[in-house]
GUBA-738948 format. One record per residue (C-alpha): residue number from 1; x, y, z. Coordinates in Angstrom, 3 decimals. Layout:
BEGIN
R   num          u          v          w
R   NUM          X          Y          Z
...
//
This chain:
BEGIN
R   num          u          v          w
R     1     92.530     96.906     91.840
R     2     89.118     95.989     90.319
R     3     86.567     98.389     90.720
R     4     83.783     95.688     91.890
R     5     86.443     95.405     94.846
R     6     87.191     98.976     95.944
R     7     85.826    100.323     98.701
R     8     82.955    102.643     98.221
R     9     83.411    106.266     98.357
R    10     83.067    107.937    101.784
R    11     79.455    108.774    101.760
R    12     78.485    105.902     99.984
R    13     77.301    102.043    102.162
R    14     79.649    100.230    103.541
R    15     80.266     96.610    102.384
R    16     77.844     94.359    103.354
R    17     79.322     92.934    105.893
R    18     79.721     89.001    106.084
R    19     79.157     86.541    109.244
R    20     82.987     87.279    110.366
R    21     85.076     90.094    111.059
R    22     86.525     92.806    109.365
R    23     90.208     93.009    109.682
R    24     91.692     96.134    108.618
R    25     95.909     96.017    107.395
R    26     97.451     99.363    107.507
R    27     99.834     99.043    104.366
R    28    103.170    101.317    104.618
R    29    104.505    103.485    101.645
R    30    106.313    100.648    100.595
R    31    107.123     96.976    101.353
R    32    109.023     96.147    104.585
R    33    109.398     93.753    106.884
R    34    106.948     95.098    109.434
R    35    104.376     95.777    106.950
R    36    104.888     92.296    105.347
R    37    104.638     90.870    109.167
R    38    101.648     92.631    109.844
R    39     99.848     91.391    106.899
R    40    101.136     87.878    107.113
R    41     99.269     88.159    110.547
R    42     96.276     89.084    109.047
R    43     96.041     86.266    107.270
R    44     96.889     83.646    109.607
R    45     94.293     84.871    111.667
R    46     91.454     85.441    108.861
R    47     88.618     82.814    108.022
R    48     88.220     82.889    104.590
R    49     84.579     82.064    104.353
R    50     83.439     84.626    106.530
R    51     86.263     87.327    107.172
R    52     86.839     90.699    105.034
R    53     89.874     91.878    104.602
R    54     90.952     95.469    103.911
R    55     94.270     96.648    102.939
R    56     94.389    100.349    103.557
R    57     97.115    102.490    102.225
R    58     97.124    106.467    103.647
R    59     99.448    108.859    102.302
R    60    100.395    112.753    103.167
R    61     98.443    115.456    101.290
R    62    101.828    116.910    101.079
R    63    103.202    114.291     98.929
R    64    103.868    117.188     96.120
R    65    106.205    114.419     94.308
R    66    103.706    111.613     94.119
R    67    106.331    109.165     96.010
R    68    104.438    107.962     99.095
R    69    101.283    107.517     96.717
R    70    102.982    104.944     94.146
R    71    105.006    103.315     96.447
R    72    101.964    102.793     98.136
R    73     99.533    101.762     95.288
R    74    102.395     99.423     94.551
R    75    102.500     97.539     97.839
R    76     98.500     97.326     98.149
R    77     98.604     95.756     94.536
R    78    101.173     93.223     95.478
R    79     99.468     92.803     99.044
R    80     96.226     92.295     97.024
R    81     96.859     89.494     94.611
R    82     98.050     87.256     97.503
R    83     95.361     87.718     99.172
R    84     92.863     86.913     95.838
R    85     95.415     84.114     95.402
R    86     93.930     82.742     98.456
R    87     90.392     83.175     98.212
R    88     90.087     85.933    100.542
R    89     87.246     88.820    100.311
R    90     89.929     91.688    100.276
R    91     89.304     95.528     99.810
R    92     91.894     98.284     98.865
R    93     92.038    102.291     99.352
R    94     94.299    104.423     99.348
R    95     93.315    108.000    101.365
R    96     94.683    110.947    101.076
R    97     95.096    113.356    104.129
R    98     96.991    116.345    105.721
R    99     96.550    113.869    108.804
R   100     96.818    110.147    107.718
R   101     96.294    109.059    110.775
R   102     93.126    111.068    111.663
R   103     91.927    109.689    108.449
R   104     93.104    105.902    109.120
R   105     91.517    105.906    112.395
R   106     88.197    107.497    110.829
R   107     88.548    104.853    108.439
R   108     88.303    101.971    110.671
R   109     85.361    103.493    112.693
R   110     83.575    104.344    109.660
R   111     83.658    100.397    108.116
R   112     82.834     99.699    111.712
R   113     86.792     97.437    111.115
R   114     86.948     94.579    114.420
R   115     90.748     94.018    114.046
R   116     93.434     96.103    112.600
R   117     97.214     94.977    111.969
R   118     99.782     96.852    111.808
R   119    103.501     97.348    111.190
R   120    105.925     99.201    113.477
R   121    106.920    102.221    110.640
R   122    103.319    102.626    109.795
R   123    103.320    106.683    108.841
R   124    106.881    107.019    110.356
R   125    108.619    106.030    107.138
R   126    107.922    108.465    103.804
R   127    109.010    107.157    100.844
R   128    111.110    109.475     99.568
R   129    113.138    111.259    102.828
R   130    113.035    114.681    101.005
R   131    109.448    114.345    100.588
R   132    108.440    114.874    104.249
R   133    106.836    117.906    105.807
R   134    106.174    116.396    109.052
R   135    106.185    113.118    111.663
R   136    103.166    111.616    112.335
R   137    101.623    108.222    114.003
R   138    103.134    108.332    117.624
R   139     99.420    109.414    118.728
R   140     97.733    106.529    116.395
R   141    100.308    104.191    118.152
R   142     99.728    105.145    121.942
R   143     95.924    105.054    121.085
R   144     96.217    101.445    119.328
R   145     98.945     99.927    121.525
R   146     98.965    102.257    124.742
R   147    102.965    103.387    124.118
R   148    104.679    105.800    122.251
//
């Protein structure tokens, strides 16, 4: 990830923000079929002259092995270079949180994101099983999609 296309720091501007929308992909620790869905979505539904993409990767502050975090980094790079393949304005982070999905969700109102996409293990799935501490993203879920 170039640093010309990160995402500024959190009290730094946002983007300038371009005649479309901003469409926000929640990336899982690792590539699945959901998450690949998801993003193939994305796309489809992207203009490429006036959309913004971001590909957003959050990860548990209790991630003492470094698992969730690489897998992570991993599937936002691959996620990434399709999407430069294609011409598309695209924008990585990865955040780190006791609460990824506090911080996901303060994400998208923070870069003021119109559409988000995402896959159906979204914070459910760790990496690494033996890595986990706790569940999260049932609340995120019934807030996005109105079910459990």
């Amino acid at each position: 990830m170039s640093e010309a296309e990160q995402i500024p720091p959190q009290n730094d501007k946002l983007p300038t923000q371009a005649d479309g929308l901003r469409i926000l992909v929640a990336i899982d620790n690792g590539v699945n079929k959901s998450t690949s869905k998801a993003f193939k979505q994305a796309m489809k539904r992207l203009d490429k002259g006036k959309d913004e993409l971001f590909l957003v990767n959050c990860y548990s502050s209790w991630d003492y092995l470094n698992d969730e975090k690489n897998a992570g980094k991993l599937t936002l790079s691959s996620f990434e270079q399709v999407a430069k393949a294609q011409d598309v304005k695209v924008f990585t982070r990865q955040l780190e949180s006791s609460n990824p999905q506090a911080a996901l969700l303060d994400f998208i109102i923070k870069m003021e994101v119109d559409v988000v996409f995402i896959g159906e293990h979204a914070f459910t799935h760790p990496a690494s099983e033996e890595n986990v501490v706790f569940g999260l993203f049932s609340a995120f879920k019934k807030f996005v999609y109105g079910t459990n």
